[in-house]
N, C-alpha and C positions, 0 to 999 in steps of 0.2 A: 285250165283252172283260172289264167287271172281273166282270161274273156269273160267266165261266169260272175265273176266278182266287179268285172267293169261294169258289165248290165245290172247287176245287182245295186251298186253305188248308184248310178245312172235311175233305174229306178226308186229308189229313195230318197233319193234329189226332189226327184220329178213332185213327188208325193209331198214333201214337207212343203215345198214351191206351192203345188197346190192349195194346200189348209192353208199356207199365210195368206195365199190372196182371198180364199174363201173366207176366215179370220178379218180378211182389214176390209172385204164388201159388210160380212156385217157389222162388221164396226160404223160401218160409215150406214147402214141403212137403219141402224138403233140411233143414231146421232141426228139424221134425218128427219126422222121421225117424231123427234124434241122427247127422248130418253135420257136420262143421263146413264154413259156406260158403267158397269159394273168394274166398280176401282175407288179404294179411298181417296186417292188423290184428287179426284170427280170433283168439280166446285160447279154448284147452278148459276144461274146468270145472275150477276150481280147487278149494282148500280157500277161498280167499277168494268162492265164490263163492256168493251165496244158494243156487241151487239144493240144491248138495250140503251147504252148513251146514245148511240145512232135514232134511235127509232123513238128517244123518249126527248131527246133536246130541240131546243127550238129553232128551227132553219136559219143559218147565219149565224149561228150562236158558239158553234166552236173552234177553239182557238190552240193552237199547241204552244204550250208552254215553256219548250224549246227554244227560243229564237238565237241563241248561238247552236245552229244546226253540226259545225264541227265537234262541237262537244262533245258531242250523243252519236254522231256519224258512224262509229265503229261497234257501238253495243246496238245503233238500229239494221245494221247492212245485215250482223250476227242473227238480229229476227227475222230480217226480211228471208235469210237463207231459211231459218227454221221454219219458218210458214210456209215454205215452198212455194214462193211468190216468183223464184226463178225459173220454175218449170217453165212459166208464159213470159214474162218479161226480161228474162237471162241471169244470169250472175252480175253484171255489173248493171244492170236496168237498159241493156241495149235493144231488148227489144228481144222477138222470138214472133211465137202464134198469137203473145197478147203485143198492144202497143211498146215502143221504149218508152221507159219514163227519163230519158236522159236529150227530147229531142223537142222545141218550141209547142209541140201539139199538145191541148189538153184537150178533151173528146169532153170533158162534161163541166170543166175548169179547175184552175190551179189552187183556189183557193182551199184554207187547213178546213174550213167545212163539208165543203164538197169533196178532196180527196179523203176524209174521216168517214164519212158516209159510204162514199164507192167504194171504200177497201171493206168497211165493216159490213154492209148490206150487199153489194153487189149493183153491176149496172141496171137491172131489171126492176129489183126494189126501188133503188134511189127515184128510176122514174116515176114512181109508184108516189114517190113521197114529191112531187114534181119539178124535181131537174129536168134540165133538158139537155139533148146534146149543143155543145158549141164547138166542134170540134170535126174532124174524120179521120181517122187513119183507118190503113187495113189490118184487120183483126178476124182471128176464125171463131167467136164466138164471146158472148157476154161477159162479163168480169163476175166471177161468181163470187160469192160472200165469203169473209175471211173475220167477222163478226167472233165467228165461234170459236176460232183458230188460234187467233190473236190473243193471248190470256187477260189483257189486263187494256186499259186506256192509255197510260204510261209505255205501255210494250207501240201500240199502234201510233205514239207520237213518234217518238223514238226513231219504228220505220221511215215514216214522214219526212224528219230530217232528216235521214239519210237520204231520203230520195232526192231531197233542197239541196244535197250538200254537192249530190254528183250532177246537179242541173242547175246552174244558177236563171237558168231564167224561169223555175219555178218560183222564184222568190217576188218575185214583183207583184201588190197586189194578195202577197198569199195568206192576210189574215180580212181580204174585203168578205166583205157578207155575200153570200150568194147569192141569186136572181132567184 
C-alpha cells in the first residue's frame, strides 16, 4: 500500500512540475510576443520604464542618480537577485556563464549609459543602437534584455550601484558619455 501511494505522490509531483513549466514557457512566449500578461497588476511600458528609456534617450545621455552607490547597495543587490541577473553573473556578481561584473573587464564599457542600455536592451540591441565591444571576456552567449524585467528606471539604477559598490573600478569614468 505505501509503494502505491509513493508512485501516486511521485506522480503528481511530476504532473503539477509539469503545468508550471508549461505555465512559465507561456508566460514567457505571451511576454515575447509584446502581450501584456493577463493580471491586474500588468503595467504597459511606460516612460518610467527601462525598456523604452533605453531605446528612446539620447546616447550618452544617461546618468544614474545614485552617486553615493553605498546607499542604495543593499535595496540594488535585493533587485539584482529578483531579476535573476545571478543565474549568469552569480550571487555576488562573481561571474558564472555570463561575465563578473566585480573584475576590470567591461565588454561594451563602464559607463551608467552603456551599462543602462546593456541591462535594459541586451547585448544584441545595444549594437543595434551602435555600441561596440571594448572589451573580451568568455561568456556562453549574449546578455539578453532585462528592459522588461526590471520594473521601474529607479529599480535599474539601484542594480547599477550595486554593481559600483562591489567593483570600485567601475566607477571611474562611469558617468562619461559613450562612444
Amino acid at each position: 500500500m505505501a509503494r502505491i501511494f509513493s508512485w501516486i505522490l511521485l506522480i503528481v509531483g511530476f504532473a503539477i512540475a509539469t503545468l508550471a513549466l508549461v505555465g512559465m514557457s507561456e508566460s514567457r512566449n505571451i511576454l515575447a510576443a509584446g502581450e501584456a500578461p493577463d493580471s491586474t497588476n500588468a503595467k504597459p511600458e511606460s516612460a518610467d520604464s527601462p525598456l523604452e528609456t533605453a531605446r528612446s534617450a539620447e546616447k550618452g545621455s544617461l546618468r544614474n542618480p545614485y552617486t553615493d552607490y553605498e546607499s542604495v547597495a543593499e535595496e540594488g543587490h535585493a533587485k539584482y537577485m529578483a531579476a535573476g541577473c545571478n543565474g549568469c553573473h552569480g550571487g555576488s556578481g562573481g561571474g558564472g556563464m555570463g561575465p563578473p561584473l566585480t573584475n576590470e573587464i567591461w565588454i561594451y564599457g563602464k559607463d551608467d549609459d552603456t551599462l543602462f542600455r546593456l541591462t535594459a536592451l541586451g547585448s544584441d540591441e545595444l549594437q543595434k543602437q551602435g555600441y561596440t565591444r571594448k572589451g573580451s571576456e568568455a561568456v556562453v552567449g549574449p546578455m539578453p534584455p532585462f528592459g522588461d524585467i526590471v520594473k521601474s528606471n529607479d529599480d535599474m539604477w539601484k542594480i547599477i550601484a550595486w554593481i559600483r559598490s562591489v567593483n570600485p573600478s567601475s566607477v571611474g569614468n562611469s558617468s562619461a558619455s559613450a562612444d
